[in-house]
C-alpha positions as CSV (number, residue, x, y, z in Angstrom):
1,X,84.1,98.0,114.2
2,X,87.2,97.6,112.1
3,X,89.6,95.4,114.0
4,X,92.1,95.5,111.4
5,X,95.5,96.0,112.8
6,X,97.0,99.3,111.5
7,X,100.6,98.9,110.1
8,X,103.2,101.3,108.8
9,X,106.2,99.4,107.0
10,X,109.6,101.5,107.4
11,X,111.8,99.6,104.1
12,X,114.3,99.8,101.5
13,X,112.8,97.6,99.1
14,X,115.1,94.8,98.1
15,X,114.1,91.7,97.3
16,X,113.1,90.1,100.7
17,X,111.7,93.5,101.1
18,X,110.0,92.8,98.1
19,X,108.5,89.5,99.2
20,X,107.6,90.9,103.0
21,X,105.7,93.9,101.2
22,X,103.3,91.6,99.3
23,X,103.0,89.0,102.3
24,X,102.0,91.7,104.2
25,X,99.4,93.2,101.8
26,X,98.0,89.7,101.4
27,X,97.2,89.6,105.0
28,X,93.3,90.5,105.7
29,X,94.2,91.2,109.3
30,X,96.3,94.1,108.3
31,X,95.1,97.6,107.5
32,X,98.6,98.9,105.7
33,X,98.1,102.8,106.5
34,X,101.6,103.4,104.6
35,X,104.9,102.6,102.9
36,X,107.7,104.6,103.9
37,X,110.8,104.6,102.1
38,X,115.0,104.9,103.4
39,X,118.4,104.8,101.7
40,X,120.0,101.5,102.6
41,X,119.9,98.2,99.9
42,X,119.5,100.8,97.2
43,X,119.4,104.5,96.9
44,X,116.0,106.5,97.0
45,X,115.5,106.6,93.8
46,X,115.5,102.6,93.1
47,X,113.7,101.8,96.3
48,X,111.0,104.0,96.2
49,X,109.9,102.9,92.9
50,X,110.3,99.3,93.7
51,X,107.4,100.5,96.5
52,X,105.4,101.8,93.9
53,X,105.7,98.9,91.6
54,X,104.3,96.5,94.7
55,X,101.7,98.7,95.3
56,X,100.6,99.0,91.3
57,X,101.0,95.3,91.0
58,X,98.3,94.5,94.1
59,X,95.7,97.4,93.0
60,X,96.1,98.8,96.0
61,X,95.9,102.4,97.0
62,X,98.7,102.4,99.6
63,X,100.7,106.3,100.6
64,X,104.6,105.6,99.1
65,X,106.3,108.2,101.4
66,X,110.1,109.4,100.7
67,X,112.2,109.1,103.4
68,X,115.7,109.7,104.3
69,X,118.3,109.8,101.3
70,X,121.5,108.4,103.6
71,X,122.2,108.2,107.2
72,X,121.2,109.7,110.2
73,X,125.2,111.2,110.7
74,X,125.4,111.9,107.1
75,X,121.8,114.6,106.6
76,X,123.4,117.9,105.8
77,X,126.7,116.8,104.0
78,X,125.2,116.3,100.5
79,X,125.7,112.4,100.6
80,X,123.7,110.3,99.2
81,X,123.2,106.3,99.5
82,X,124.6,104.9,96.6
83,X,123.3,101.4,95.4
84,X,124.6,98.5,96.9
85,X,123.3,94.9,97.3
86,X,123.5,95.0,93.2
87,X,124.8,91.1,93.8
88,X,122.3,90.3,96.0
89,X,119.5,92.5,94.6
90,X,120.2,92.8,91.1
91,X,120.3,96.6,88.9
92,X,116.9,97.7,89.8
93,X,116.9,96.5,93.6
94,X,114.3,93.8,93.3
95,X,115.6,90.3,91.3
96,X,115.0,92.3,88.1
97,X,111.4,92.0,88.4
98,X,110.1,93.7,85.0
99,X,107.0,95.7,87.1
100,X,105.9,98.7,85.3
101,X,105.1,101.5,87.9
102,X,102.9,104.8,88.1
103,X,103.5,107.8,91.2
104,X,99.5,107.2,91.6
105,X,100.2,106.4,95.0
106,X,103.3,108.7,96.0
107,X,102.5,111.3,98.9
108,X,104.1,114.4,98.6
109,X,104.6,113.7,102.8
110,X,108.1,112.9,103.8
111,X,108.3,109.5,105.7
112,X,109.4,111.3,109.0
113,X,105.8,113.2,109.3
114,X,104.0,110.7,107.7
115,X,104.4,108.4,110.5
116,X,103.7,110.8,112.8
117,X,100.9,112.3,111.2
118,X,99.5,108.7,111.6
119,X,100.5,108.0,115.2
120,X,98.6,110.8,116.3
121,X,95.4,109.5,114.0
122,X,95.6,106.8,116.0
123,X,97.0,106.6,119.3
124,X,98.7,103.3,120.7
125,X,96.6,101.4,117.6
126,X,99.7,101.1,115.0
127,X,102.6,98.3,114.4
128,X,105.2,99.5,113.5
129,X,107.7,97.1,110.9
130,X,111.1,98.0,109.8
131,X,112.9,96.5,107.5
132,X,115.4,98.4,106.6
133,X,117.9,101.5,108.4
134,X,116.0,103.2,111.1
135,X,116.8,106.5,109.4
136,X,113.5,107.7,109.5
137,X,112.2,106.5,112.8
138,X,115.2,108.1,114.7
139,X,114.1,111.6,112.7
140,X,110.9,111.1,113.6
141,X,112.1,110.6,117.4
142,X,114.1,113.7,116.9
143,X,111.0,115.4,115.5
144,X,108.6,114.7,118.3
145,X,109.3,111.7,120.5
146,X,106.5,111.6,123.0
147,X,103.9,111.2,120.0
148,X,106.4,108.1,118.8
149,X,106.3,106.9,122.4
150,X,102.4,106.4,121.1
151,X,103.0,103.5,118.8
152,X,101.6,100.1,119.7
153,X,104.9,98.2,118.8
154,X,108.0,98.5,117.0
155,X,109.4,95.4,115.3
156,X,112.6,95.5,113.5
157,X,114.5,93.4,111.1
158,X,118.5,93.6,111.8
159,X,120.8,92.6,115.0
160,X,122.4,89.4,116.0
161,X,122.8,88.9,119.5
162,X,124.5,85.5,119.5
163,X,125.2,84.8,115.5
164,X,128.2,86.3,113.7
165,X,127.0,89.5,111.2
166,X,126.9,89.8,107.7
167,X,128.3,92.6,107.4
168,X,130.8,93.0,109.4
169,X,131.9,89.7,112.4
170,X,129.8,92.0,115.0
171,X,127.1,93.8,112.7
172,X,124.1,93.2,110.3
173,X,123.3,95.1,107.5
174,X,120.3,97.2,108.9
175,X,121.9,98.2,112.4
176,X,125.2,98.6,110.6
177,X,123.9,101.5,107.9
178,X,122.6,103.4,110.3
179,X,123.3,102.6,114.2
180,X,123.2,106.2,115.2
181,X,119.7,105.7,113.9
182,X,119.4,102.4,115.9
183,X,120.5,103.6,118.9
184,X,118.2,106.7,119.0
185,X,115.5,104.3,118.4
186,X,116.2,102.2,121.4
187,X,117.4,104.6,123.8
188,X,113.9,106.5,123.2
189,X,111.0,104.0,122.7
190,X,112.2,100.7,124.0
191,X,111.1,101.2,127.4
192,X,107.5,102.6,126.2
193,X,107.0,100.9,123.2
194,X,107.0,97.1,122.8
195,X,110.2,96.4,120.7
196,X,111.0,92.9,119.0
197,X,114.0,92.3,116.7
198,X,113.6,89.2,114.2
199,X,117.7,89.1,113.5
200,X,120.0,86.8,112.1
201,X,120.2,84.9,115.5
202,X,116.0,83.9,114.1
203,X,116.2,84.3,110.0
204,X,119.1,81.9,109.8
205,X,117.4,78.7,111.5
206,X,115.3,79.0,108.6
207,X,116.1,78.4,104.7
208,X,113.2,78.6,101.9
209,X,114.2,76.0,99.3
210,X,114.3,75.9,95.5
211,X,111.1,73.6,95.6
212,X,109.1,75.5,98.0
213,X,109.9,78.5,95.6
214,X,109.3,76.2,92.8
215,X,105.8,75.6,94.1
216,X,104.5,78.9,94.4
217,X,105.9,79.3,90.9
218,X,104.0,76.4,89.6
219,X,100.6,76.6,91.2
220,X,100.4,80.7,93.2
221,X,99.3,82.5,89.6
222,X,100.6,86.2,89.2
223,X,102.1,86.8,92.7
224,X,103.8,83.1,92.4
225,X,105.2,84.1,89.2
226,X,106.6,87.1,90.3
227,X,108.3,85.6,93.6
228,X,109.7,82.7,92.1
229,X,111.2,85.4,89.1
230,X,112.8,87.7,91.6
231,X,114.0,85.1,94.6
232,X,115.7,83.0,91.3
233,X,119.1,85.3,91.7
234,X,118.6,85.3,95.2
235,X,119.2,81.8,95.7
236,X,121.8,81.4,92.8
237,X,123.6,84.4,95.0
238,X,123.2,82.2,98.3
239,X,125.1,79.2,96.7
240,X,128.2,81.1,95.5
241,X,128.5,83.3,98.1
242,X,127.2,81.4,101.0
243,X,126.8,77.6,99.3
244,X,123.7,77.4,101.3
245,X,121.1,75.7,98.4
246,X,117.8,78.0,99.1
247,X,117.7,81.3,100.5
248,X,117.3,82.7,103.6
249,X,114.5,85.8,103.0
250,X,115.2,88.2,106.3
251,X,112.5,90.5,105.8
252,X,109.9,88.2,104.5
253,X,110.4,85.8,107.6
254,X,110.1,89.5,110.3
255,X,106.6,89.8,108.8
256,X,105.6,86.3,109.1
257,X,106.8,86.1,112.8
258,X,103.8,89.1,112.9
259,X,100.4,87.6,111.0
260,X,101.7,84.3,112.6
261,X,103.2,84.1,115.4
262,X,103.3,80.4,115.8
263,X,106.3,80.5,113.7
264,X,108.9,81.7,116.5
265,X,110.1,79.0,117.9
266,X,112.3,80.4,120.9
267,X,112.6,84.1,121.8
268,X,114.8,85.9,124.1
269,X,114.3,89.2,126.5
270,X,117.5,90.7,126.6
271,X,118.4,94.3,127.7
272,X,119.8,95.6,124.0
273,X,122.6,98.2,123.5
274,X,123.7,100.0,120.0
275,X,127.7,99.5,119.7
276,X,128.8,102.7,118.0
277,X,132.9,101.9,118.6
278,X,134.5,101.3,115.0
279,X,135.7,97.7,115.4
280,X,131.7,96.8,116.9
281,X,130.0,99.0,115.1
282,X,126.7,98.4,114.8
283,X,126.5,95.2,117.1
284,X,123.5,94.7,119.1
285,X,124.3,93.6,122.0
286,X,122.7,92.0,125.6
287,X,123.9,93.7,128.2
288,X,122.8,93.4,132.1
289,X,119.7,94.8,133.3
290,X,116.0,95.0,132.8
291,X,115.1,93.5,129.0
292,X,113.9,96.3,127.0
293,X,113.5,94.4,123.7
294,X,111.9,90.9,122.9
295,X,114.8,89.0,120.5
296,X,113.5,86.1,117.9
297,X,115.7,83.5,118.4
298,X,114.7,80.7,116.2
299,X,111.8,80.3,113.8
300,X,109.9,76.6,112.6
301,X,110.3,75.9,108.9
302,X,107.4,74.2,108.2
303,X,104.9,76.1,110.4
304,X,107.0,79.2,108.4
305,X,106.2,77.7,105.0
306,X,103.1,77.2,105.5
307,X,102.1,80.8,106.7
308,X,103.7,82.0,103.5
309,X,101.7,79.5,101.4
310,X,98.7,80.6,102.6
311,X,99.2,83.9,102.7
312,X,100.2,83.6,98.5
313,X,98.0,81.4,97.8
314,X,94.9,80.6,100.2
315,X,92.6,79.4,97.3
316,X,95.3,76.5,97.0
317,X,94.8,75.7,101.0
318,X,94.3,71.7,100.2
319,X,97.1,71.4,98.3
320,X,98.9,73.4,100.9
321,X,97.3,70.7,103.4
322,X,99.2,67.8,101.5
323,X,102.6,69.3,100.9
324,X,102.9,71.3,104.2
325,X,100.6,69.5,106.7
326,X,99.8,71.0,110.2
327,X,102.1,69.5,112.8
């Protein structure tokens, strides 16, 4: 019997994107049933290649599904994302990162009916991670929500319940592109489906540092390489902007707090609303009444580290031992 946990990762591939993916395809316990692409760091067309190139550059044979092209408010108006994040992410969305890539693995499904396609494959067996807008999800709600109600969980990169946003004093980045999307999501499933958000409240008690990219540079062969080539910008981008001497890798850390949860340190329940008014657009907020979503709070550095090592490099587990012992 395969007890692999089935996975469908929702992105916008991005650099952290870009690290979470191959985390997450490194992980034996997961059976990655899909990759399904949405406007938001980068346009379409730059982050649905940078899926492909991930998926060439493991050998494995993993659906890349199109998504939505802009936000939720936005379908039907002939807009399209255009690339941001180009000083955060660099031209082609991911650090520069050189990877050839092929459409071997490119369904001709769009995202929306993909998922569902796959929930109804398997009933209450798949985890759901988002790491980018919700674009897709809320379309696939739209779509048919009782079959989404069928999902085993939902986790979601974005929010801040207590911590100021990054992109606006109220709002992160992946609520704030798309909080129609967000709100739909949460409105609909977060009372059937277990829903946790890893926001900045959780990613920002935790900073990777130049050596511990260094390392897997140094000693994690191809995947090493490539991590150390495309976080390099990130963290230069962390010091002028932020002066914060590492990086904090958002989407990396969401699928960590996942294949090990010993890294969360504190969590919340909280009952979560969507601000949609223009000055908190965007916010997640705790609100009174019954929690509906579990909120990631804070996560441990070293037991965070040392997930990640392992995960890059598990042939390297006594050296791993040494530099990041067990607490």
């Amino acid at each position: 019997m395969d007890k692999k946990r089935k996975i469908l990762i929702d992105t916008d591939p991005g650099i952290d994107d870009g690290c979470a993916i191959l985390a997450a395809m490194a992980c034996e316990q997961f059976d990655i049933l899909g990759i399904l692409c949405v406007a938001g760091n980068k346009s379409l067309p730059v982050v649905t290649p940078n899926a492909l190139r991930l998926v060439d550059f493991e050998q494995r044979n993993i659906p890349v599904c199109v998504g939505s092209a802009c936000k939720l408010k936005e379908i039907g108006m002939g807009i399209v994302q255009e690339n941001d994040g180009v000083e955060f992410h660099g031209a082609d969305g991911m650090g520069g990162s050189g990877l050839d890539y092929s459409n071997r693995c490119l369904s001709d499904m769009k995202a929306w009916d993909f998922m569902l396609e796959k929930i109804k494959e398997y009933p209450d067996e798949i985890d759901l991670i988002t790491l980018g807008p919700l674009t897709n999800v809320a379309l696939a709600i739209q779509k048919d929500k009782e079959t989404m109600k069928h999902l085993r969980s939902i986790t979601v990169m974005g929010g801040s319940f207590e911590r100021k946003g990054n992109t606006t004093p109220y709002a992160e980045y992946n609520i704030w592109f798309d909080a129609e999307a967000c709100d739909i999501v949460v409105k609909e499933l977060a009372d059937d489906v277990k829903m946790t958000f890893v926001g900045l409240d959780g990613t920002h008690s935790c900073v990777i540092s130049y050596d511990e990219v260094t390392l897997l540079g140094y000693e994690g062969g191809k995947r090493g390489e490539l991590l150390q080539k495309i976080l390099s910008s990130y963290m230069r981008n962390y010091w002028f902007k932020d002066g914060l001497l590492g990086a904090v890798i958002h989407d990396l850390f969401t699928v960590l707090c996942i294949t090990n949860p010993e890294v969360i340190k504190e969590e919340r329940r909280v009952r979560c609303e969507i601000q949609l008014d223009d000055e908190h657009y965007g916010q997640t907020k705790a609100v009174e009444g019954k929690p509906n979503v579990r909120a990631v709070m804070k996560i441990d550095h070293q037991k965070l580290v040392r997930a990640w090592m392992m995960l890059m490099m598990p042939e390297k587990q006594e050296l791993i031992d040494r530099m990041f012992p067990e607490a």
